[in-house]
N, C-alpha and C positions, 0 to 999 in steps of 0.2 A: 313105684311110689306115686302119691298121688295125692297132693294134700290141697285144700280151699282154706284161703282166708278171706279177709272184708273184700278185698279187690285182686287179689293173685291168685294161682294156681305154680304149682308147686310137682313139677314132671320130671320122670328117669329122661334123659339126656340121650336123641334118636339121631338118626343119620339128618334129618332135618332141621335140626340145630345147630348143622357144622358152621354153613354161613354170620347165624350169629355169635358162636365161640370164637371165630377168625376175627369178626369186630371186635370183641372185647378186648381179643390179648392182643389185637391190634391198638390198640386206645390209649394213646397218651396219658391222657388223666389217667384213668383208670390204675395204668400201670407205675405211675409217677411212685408209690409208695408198696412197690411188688416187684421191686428189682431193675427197672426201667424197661426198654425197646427189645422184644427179643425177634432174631431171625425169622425167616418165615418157614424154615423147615424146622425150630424150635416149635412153632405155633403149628404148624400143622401135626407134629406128634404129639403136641398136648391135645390140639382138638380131637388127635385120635383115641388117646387115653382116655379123655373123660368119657365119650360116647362108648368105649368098649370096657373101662377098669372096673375090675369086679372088686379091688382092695378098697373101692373108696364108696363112700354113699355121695352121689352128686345130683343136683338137683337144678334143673333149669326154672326160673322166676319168671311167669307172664302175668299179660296183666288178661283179667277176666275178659274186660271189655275189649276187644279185639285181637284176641291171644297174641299179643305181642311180646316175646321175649325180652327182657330188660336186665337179669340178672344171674349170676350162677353161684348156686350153695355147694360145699362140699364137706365133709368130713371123713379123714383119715390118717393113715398114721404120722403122730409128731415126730420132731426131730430124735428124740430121747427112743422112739421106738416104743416104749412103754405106754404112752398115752396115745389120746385120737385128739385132733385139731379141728375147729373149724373153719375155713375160710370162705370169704365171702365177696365177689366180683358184682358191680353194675355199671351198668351206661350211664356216663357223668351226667346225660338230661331228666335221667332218673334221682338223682340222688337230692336228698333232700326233703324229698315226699313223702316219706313213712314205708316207702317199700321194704326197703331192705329189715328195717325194722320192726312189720310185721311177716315177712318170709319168717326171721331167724324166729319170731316167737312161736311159729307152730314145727320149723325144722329141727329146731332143739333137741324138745322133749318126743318129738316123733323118731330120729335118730339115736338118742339116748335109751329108746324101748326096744327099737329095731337091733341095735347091734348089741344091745346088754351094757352099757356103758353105763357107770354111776356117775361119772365128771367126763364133762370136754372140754378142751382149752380152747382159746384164742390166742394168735399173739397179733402184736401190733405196732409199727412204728411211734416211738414215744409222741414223734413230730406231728403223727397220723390225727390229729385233734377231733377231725370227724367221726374218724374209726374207735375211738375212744368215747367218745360222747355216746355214739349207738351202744357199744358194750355196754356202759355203765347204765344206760337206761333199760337196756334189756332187764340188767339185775348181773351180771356178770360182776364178779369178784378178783379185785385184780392182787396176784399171789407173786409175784416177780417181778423182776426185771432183770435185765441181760444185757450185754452187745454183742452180736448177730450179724452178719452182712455189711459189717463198721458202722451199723446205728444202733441209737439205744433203745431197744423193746420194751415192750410190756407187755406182761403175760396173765391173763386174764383167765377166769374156771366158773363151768357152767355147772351145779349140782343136779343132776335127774332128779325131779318131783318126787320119785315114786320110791 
């Protein structure tokens, strides 16, 4: 994968990415609304998965101007089994900028063609007010809510253009 927008690039996840995947799931912020602090052998077998899992589409977020990694896409299977998910990680000095929310507008519909998928969800911490705000600006339609991990979610659906 390989996608361009106004200012990111949009890369399959290489052994040269591990150092910045150990930051992210290291990251407080970050993780404050993804379960909290995990181990560091939790983190190092996700860093493994994401750079080697073929079940998911993941995508590393840099920025054009200095290929700096700042964010990580993924999409794959939901809880239900039956649908695909998106989630979506950045570096809190990132957030705010329109990053993440120009990744997810060409990840989407790029993911949705690539794996045949007519809908992908999101979910979100209802608390999540950030992560909320991007989905709904995206154009994401929100079709649920639940409680999950003892908070209350919202769950969110992305329709394929095509």
């Amino acid at each position: 994968m390989y996608l361009t927008t106004k200012r990111c690039l949009i890369t399959r996840p290489q052994l040269r990415d591990r150092p910045f995947l150990n930051q992210l799931f290291c990251n407080e912020k970050t993780r404050a609304f993804l379960g909290g602090r995990q181990s560091q052998n939790a983190i190092e077998r996700r860093c493994s998965k994401v750079i080697s899992q073929s079940q998911c589409d993941h995508g590393i977020v840099r920025l054009q101007e200095g290929d700096r990694a700042v964010g990580l896409l993924s999409v794959g299977p939901y809880h239900d089994t039956l649908s695909y998910e998106v989630s979506y990680e950045f570096l809190p000095e990132y957030w705010g900028k329109g990053y993440a929310y120009e990744a997810l507008q060409a990840f989407l519909p790029f993911s949705c063609q690539a794996l045949k998928l007519p809908v992908i969800l999101a979910e979100t911490q209802h608390r999540n007010t950030r992560s909320k705000r991007l989905l709904d600006k995206i154009g994401l339609q929100q079709v649920d809510q639940l409680k999950r991990f003892g908070e209350q979610q919202v769950i969110y659906q992305y329709r394929s253009p095509v």
